[in-house]
N, C-alpha and C positions, 0 to 999 in steps of 0.2 A: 488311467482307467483301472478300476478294481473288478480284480477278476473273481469269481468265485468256485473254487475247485472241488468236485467230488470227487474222486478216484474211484473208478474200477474194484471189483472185489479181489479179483483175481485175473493179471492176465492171458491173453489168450497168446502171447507169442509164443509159448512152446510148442502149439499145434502147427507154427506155421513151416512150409518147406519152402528158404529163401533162395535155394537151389534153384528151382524153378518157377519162378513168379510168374506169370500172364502179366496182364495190365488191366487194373482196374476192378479185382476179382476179390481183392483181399482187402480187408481193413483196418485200421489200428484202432487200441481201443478207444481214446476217447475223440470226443469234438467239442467243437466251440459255438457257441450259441448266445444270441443277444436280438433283442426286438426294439420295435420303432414303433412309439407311439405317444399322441401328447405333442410333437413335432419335435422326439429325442430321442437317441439311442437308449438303452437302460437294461441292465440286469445280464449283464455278460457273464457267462459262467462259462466253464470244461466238467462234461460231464460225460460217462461211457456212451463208445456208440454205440445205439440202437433206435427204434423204432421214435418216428414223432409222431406226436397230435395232430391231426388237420381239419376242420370241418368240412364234409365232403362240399359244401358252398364257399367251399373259400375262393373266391376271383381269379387267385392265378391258375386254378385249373381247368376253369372257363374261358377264362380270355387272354393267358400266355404274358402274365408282368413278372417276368425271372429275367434272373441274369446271373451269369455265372463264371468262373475265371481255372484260369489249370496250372500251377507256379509250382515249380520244385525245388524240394531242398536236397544236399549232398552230403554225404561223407566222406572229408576230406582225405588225402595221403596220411597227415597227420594223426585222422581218426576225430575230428572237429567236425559239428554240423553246419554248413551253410546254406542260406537260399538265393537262389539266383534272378537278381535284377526284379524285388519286390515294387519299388517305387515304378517299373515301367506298369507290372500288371495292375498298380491298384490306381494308374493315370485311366488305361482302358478299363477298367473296371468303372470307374465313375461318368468314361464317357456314356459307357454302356448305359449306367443311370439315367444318366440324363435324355436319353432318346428313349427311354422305356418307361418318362416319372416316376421314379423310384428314389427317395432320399440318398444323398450322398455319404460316403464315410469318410470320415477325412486319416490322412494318412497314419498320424500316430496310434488312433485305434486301429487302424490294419494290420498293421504290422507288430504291433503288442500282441494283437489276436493271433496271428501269426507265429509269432516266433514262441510265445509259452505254450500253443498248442504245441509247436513242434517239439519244445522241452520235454514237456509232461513226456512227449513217446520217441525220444531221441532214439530210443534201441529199436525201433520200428525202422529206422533211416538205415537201408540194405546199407553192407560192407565194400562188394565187391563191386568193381568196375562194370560201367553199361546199367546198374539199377540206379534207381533212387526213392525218396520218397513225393509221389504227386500230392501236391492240394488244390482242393479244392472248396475255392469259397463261393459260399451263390446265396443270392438274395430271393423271394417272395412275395408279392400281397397276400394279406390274408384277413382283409376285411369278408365277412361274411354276408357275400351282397352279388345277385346273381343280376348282373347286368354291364353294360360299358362305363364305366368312371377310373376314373388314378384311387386306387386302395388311399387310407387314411394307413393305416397298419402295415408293419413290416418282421420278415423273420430272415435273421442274416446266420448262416452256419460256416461253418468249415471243417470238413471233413479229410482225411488222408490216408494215402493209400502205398504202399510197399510195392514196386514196378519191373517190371524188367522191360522188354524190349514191344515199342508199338506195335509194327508193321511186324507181320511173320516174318517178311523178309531179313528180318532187322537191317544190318546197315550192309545193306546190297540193295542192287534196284530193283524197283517197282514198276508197274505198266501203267500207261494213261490212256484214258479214251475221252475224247471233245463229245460233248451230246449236241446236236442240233435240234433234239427236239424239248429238254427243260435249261430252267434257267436257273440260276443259284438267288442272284439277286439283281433288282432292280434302282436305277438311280431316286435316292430319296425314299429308298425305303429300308430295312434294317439291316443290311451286307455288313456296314462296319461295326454292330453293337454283335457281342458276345452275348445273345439269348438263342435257348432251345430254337425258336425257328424255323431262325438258319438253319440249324442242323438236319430240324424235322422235314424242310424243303427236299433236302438230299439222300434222303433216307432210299426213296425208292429208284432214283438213277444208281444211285453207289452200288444197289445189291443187283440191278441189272447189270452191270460194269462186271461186277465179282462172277457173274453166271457167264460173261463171255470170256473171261478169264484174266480181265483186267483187277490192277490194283485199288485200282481210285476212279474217278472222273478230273478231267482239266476243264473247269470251266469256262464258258466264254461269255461277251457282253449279252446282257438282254435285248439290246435293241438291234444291234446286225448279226449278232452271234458270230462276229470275225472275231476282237481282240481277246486276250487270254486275262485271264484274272486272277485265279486262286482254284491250288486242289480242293478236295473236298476238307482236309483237316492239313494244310498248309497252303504259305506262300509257295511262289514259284520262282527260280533265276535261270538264265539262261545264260554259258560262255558260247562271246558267236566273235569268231577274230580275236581272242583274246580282251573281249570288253566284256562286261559281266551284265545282262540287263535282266530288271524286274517291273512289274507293270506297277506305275503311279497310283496311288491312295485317290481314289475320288468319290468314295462314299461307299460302293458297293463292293470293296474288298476290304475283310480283316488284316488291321495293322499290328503284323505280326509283331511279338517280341524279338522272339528269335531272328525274322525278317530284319527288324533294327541291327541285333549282332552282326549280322553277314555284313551291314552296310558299312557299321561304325569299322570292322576289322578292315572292310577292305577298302577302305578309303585310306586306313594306314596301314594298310602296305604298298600302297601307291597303285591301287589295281583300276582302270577306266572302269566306272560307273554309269548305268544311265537307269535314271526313273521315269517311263514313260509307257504309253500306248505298244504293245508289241500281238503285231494282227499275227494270228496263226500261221496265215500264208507266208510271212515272216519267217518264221523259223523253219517251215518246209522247204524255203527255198533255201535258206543258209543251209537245210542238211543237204539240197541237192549239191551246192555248189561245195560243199565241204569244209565249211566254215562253222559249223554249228559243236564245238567242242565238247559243252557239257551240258545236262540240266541238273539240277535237283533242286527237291522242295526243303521250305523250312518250316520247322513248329517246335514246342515245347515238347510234347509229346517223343517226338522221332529225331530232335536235333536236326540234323541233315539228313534227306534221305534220295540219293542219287535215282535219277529217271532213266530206263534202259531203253525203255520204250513207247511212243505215242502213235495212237493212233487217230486221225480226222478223215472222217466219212470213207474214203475206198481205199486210204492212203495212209502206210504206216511208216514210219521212220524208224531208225536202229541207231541208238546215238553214245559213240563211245565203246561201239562193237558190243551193248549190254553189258560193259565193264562199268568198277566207279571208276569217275575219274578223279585226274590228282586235286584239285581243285575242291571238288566238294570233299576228298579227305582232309586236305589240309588245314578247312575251317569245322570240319567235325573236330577233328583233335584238339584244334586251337581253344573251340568255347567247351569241349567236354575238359581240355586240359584248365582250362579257369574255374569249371564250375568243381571240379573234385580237386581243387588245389596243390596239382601239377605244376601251372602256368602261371606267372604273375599276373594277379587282377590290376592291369594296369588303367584300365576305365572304371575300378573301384564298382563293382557289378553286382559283388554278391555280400553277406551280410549274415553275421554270423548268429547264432542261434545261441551260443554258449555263455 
């Protein structure tokens, strides 16, 4: 694929302070950019970031045909950039397509796209441990047609951002609360594709959550609202006896990436696994009886992020005494030590930029 590059006049990283980074606040300068039309990709260029063109009729802001992905790259011990486990995000990314009809990308142009954007702003890729740099790629309609149809036209970018730590928390625990009164998602409807939505579904539980002084919400099924599913921006694992369980992929929860790392790690280290149904009442009881060892969530965003505390309807649990436990340390370090080239990438995960 040929790319075509403009440069920036001048940039902007000497205003930035990498000291302190938020998430998601800062930019780099350029992006990557490439449209669909004709039934083809065409005209991929890297050009500074800023503002785009959009018709205020363009369809996907009427009727929600996005789709979008969150993948990081590293700066390794060495001082080398890598990104971590491309080919899982751009497998979900194309599912995502495909529930959303939106053309496909096939992998060599992803990851071309990908890794020259990341070149072009390598010194955007923080130094020090706990940052990195997010990207983010997302797709569009932008046929100019105000009604219900699959757009003909498409606008693919990817944009990136310099990070520090997700959760205020950072890597301490966070609080859950179950809602019985909304639902995240429903069976056969958009739970496992990665568009707005989803997001926009949770928008107004989350910030009820945050006002009673919770971190997140845990969500439950839509049809009994017993079994657990997914936080609001990660999977979820639970150690109960020493087995490690996570609720089973059946449509209406995102398949994390991160979610994958936990499994593949801990299948070799020989840790009991189980992928299934696990009802709320489930783990309440495992905290009465004293079996409920660990939680914590997983995501791109926050890596591992240890649970201290759940609450369901009058009834709160304390798990791990609101410490982390060794558990979710030990696979934090593990895939943060692969992803900053610590660790042997012994599942060959990440993929170098240089």
């Amino acid at each position: 694929m040929e790319i075509q590059y403009l440069p920036v006049a001048a940039s902007r990283l000497p205003s930035i302070d990498f000291q302190h980074l938020g998430f998601g606040e800062v930019f780099s300068d350029h992006m990557f950019i490439m449209e669909f039309d004709g039934g083809a990709w065409k005209s991929a260029r890297i050009v500074p970031f800023g503002p785009i063109e959009i018709l205020p009729s363009a369809c996907c802001l009427h009727y929600g045909q996005i789709v979008f992905e969150g993948i990081k790259a590293f700066r390794t011990a060495s001082g080398s950039v890598q990104i971590f486990r491309p080919d899982k995000y751009h497998e979900r990314f194309n599912r995502s397509c495909r529930r959303l009809c939106i053309p496909e990308i096939d992998f060599d142009t992803f990851l071309t796209a990908l890794r020259e954007l990341v070149a072009k702003d390598r010194d955007w890729v923080p130094r020090q441990k706990g940052y990195s740099l997010y990207i983010r790629p997302f797709v569009f309609a932008t046929d100019s047609y105000i009604g219900v149809r699959v757009s003909k036209t498409y606008r693919f970018l990817i944009i990136t951002s310099p990070v520090g730590a997700y959760y205020k928390e950072g890597f301490n625990p966070v609080s859950l609360v179950t809602s019985t009164e909304y639902i995240r998602a429903a069976p056969g409807g958009l739970g496992m594709a990665k568009t707005p939505a989803n997001y926009a579904a949770t928008l107004l539980p989350a910030q009820e959550a945050i006002q009673k002084g919770f971190s997140q919400i845990l969500w439950l099924d839509a049809s009994e609202k017993r079994y657990i599913e997914e936080v609001g921006t990660m999977n979820i694992f639970f150690c109960v006896a020493g087995r490690l369980l996570t609720p089973s992929l059946e449509g209406t929860i995102l398949a994390g990436i991160t979610r994958d790392s936990v499994i593949r790690i801990a299948k070799d280290w020989g840790i009991p696994l189980e992928e299934r149904k696990i009802s709320i009442e489930e783990i309440l009881e495992a905290s009465r009886k004293g079996s409920l060892q660990e939680v914590f969530g997983t995501g791109t965003a926050a890596v591992i992020s240890p649970v201290g505390l759940i609450r369901h309807r009058e009834e709160s649990i304390t798990i791990n005494g609101g410490q982390t436990g060794p558990l979710a340390k030990k696979f934090y370090e593990e895939i943060t030590g692969i992803q900053y080239g610590e660790k042997p990438d012994r599942f060959h995960w990440c993929v170098s930029v240089d």
